[in-house]
C-alpha positions as CSV (number, residue, x, y, z in Angstrom):
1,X,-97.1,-158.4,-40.6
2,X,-97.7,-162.0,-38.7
3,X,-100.6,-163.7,-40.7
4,X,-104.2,-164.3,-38.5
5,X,-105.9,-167.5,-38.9
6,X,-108.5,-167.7,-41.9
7,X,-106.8,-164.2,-43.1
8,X,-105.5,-166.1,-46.2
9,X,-108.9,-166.3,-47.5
10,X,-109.2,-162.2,-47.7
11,X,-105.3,-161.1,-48.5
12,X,-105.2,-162.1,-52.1
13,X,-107.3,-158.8,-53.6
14,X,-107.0,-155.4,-52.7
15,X,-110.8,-155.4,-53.4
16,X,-111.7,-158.1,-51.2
17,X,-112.7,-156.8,-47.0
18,X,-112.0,-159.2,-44.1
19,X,-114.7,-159.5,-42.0
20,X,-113.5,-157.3,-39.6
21,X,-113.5,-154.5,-42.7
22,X,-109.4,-154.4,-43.3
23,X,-108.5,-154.3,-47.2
24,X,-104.9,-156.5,-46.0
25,X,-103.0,-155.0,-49.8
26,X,-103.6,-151.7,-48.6
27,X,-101.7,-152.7,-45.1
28,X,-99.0,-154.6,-47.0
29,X,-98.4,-151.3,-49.3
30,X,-98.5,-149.5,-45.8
31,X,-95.8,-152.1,-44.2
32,X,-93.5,-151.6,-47.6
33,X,-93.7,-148.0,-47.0
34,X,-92.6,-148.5,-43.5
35,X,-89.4,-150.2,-45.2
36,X,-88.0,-147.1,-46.7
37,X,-86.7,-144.0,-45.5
38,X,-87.9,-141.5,-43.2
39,X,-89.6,-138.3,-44.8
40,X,-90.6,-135.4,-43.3
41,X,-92.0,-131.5,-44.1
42,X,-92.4,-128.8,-42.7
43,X,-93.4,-125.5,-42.7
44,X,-92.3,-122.2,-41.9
45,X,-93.7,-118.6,-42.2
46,X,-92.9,-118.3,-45.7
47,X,-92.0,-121.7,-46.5
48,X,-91.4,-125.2,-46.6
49,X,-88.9,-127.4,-46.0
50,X,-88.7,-131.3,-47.2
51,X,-86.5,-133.2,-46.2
52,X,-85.9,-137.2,-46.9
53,X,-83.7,-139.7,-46.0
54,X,-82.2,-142.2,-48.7
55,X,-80.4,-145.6,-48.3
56,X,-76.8,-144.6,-49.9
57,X,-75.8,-146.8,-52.9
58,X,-73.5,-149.9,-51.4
59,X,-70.9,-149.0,-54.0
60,X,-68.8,-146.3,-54.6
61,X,-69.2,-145.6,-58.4
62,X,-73.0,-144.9,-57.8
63,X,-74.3,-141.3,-57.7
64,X,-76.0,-141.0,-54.0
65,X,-77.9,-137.8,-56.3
66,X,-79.5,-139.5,-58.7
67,X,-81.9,-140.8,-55.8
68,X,-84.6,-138.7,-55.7
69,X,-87.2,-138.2,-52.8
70,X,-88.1,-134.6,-53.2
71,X,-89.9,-133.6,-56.8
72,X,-90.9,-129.8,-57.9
73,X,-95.0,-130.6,-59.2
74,X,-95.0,-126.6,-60.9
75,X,-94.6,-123.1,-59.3
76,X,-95.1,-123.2,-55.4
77,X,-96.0,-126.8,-55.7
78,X,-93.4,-129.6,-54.0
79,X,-93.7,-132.8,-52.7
80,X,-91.6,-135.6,-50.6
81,X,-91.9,-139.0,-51.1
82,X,-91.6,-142.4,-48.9
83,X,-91.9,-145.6,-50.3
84,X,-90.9,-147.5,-53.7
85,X,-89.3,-145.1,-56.1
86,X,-90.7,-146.2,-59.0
87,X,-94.3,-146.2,-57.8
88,X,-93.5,-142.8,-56.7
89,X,-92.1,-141.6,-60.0
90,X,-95.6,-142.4,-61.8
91,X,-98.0,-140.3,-59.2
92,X,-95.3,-137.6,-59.3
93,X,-95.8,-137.2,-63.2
94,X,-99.6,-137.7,-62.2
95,X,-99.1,-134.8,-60.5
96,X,-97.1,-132.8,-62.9
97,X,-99.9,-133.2,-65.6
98,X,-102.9,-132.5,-63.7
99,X,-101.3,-129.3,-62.7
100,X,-100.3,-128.0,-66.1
101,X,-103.7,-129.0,-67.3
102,X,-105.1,-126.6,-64.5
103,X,-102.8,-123.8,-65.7
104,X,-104.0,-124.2,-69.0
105,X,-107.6,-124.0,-68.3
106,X,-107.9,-121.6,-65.7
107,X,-104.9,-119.8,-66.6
108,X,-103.6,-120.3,-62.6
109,X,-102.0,-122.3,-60.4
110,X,-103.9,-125.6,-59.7
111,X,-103.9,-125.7,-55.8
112,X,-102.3,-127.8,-53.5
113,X,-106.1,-128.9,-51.8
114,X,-107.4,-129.8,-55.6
115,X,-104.6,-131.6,-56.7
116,X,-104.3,-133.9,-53.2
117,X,-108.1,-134.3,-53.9
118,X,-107.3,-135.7,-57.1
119,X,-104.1,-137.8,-56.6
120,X,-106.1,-139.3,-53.5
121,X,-109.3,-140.3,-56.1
122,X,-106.6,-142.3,-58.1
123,X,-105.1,-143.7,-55.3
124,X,-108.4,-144.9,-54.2
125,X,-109.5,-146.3,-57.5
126,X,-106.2,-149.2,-57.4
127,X,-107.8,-150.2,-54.2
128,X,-111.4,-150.6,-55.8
129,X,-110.7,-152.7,-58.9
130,X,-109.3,-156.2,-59.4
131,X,-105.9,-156.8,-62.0
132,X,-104.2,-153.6,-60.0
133,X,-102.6,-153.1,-56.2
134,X,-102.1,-150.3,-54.4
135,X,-99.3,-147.4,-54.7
136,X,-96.8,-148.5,-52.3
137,X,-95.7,-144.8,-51.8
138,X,-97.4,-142.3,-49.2
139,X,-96.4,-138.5,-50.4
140,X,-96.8,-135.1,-48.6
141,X,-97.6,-132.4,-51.1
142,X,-97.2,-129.0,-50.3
143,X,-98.2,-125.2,-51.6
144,X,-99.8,-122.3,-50.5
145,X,-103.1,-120.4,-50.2
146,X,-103.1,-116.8,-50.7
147,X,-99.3,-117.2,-49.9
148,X,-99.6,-119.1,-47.0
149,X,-97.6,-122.6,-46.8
150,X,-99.4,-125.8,-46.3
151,X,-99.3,-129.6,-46.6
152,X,-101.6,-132.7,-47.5
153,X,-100.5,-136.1,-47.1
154,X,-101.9,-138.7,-49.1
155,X,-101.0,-142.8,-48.5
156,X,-102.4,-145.7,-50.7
157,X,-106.3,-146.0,-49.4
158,X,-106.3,-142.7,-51.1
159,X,-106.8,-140.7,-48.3
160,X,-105.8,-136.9,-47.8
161,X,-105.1,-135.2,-44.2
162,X,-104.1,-131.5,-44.1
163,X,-100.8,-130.6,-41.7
164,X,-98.7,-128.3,-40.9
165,X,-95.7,-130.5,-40.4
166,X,-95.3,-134.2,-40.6
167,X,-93.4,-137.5,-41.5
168,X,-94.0,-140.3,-43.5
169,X,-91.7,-143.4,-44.0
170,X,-89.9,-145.6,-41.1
171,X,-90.7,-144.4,-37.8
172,X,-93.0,-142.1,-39.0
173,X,-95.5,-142.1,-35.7
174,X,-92.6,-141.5,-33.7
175,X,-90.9,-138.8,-35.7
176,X,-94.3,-137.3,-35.9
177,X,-94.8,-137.2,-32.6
178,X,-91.4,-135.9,-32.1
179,X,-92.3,-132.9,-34.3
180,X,-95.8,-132.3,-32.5
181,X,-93.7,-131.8,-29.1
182,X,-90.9,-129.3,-30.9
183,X,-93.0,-127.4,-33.2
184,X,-93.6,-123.7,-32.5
185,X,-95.7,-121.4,-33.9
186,X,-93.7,-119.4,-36.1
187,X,-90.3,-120.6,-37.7
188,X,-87.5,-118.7,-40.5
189,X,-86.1,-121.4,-42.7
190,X,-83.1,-121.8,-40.7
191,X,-84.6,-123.0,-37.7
192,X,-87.2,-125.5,-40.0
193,X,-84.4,-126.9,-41.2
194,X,-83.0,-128.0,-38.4
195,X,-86.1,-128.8,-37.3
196,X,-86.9,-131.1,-40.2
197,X,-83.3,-132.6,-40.2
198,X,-83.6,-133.3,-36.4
199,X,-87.3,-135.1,-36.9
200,X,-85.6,-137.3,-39.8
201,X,-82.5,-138.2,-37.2
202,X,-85.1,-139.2,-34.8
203,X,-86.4,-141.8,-37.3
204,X,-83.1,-143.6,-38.2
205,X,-81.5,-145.7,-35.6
206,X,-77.7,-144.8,-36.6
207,X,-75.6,-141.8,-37.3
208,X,-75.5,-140.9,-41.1
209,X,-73.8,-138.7,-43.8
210,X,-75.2,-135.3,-44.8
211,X,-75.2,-137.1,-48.3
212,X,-77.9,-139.1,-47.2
213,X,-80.5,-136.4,-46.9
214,X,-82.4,-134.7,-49.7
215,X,-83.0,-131.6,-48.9
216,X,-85.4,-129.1,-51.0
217,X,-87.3,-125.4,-49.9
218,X,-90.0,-124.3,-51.6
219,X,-91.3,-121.0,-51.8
220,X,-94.3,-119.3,-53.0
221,X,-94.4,-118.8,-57.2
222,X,-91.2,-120.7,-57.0
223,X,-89.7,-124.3,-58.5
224,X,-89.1,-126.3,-55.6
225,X,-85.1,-125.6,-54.4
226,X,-83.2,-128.8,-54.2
227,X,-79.9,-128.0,-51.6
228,X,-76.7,-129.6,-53.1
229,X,-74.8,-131.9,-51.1
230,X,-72.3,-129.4,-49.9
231,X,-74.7,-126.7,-48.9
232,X,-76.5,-129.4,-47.1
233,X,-73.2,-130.8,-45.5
234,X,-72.4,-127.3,-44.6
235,X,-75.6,-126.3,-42.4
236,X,-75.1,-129.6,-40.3
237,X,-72.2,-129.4,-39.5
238,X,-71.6,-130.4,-35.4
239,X,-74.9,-131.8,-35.5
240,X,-74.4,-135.0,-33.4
241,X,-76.8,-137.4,-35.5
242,X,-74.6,-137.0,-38.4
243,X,-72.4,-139.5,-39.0
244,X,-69.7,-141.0,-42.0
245,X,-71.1,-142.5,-45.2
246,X,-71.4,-146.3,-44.6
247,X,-70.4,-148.2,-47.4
248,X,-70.0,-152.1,-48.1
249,X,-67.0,-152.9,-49.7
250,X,-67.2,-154.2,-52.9
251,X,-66.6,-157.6,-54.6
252,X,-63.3,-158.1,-55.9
């Protein structure tokens, strides 16, 4: 982001406005995100699909799984993550307890709406108060309603749109766009795949390997799914966008 003239005198504080009303921590957590991978979900009649793209480890004696961008929340609750993975491990447990705290209360579900509501609040509060900075992770959390599949995303000003499919991450106006043009009205989760894996390839500027996707479904009253590499691998297969692993040698 190219520093403005007199913008040093506002860009020190999340909780300090510019004069034109721009909170610059909030955009710098925005322009982090924007350094990671693409992420994308979308739904499907019955379904969703998430589906995130991760920078393979440069050697080979790392685990390319151990990178998570998909998380299971409870039952028929998922999310997808794009941004630093640390940041995004602490909203995800967020998550996780708010919802059991529901279950034990109200002896349901917590919905997907009520818990974006209240990830959103905290995410809103680190822009608000000095000594903190903003999440540098945008999520989209998804569940259903009476069975039927939706999403929220939430980024770090804490705010929460509702969608039916979208992308956060590199690219993500692009890929977004993408999936606004290609999205029908009714999809199985064979074609949302696809879909979803196709959005993701739109966001990356070279080929990549199927081990570079996390890939997870989630179903109604269901842990979120998380494909294995070789399931994954086997459903792309031919698909033009997908490439060799690219690996740095390592230092002898």
């Amino acid at each position: 982001m190219e520093m403005q003239p007199g913008q040093m005198a506002y860009d020190r504080a999340s909780t300090v406005f510019s004069p034109d009303g721009r909170l610059f921590q909030v955009e710098y957590a925005l322009q982090a995100i924007q350094m990671g991978g693409t992420a994308v979900a979308v739904t499907y009649d019955s379904g969703i699909v998430f589906v995130a793209y991760r920078n393979l480890p440069v050697s080979s004696l790392a685990e390319a799984g151990s990178i998570e961008k998909s998380f299971a929340i409870d039952a028929g609750l998922g999310c997808v993550t794009a941004g630093l993975i640390a940041d995004s491990r602490v909203l995800v447990e967020f998550l996780r307890v708010e919802a059991q705290r529901h279950r034990l209360t109200y002896g349901e579900p917590a919905p997907y709406t009520l818990l974006g509501h209240a990830l959103g609040t905290l995410l809103q509060q680190y822009t608000q108060f000095g000594g903190t900075r903003p999440f540098a992770v945008s999520l989209l959390l998804g569940g259903f309603n009476g069975g039927v599949p939706g999403l929220v995303e939430l980024d770090p000003s804490g705010a929460t749109i509702g969608w039916k499919a979208y992308a956060i991450g590199r690219n993500r106006r692009a890929v977004a766009d993408y999936l606004e043009e290609k999205l029908p009205d009714h999809l199985n989760e064979e074609s949302a795949f696809k879909l979803a894996v196709q959005a993701v390839a739109e966001g990356s500027p070279t080929p990549f390997a199927p081990e570079a996707l996390d890939v997870a479904i989630l179903e109604p009253d269901s842990e979120l799914r998380r494909l294995p590499t070789p399931e994954v691998a086997r459903r792309v297969q031919g698909l033009p966008f997908i490439g060799s692993p690219e690996r740095r040698p390592a230092n002898r």
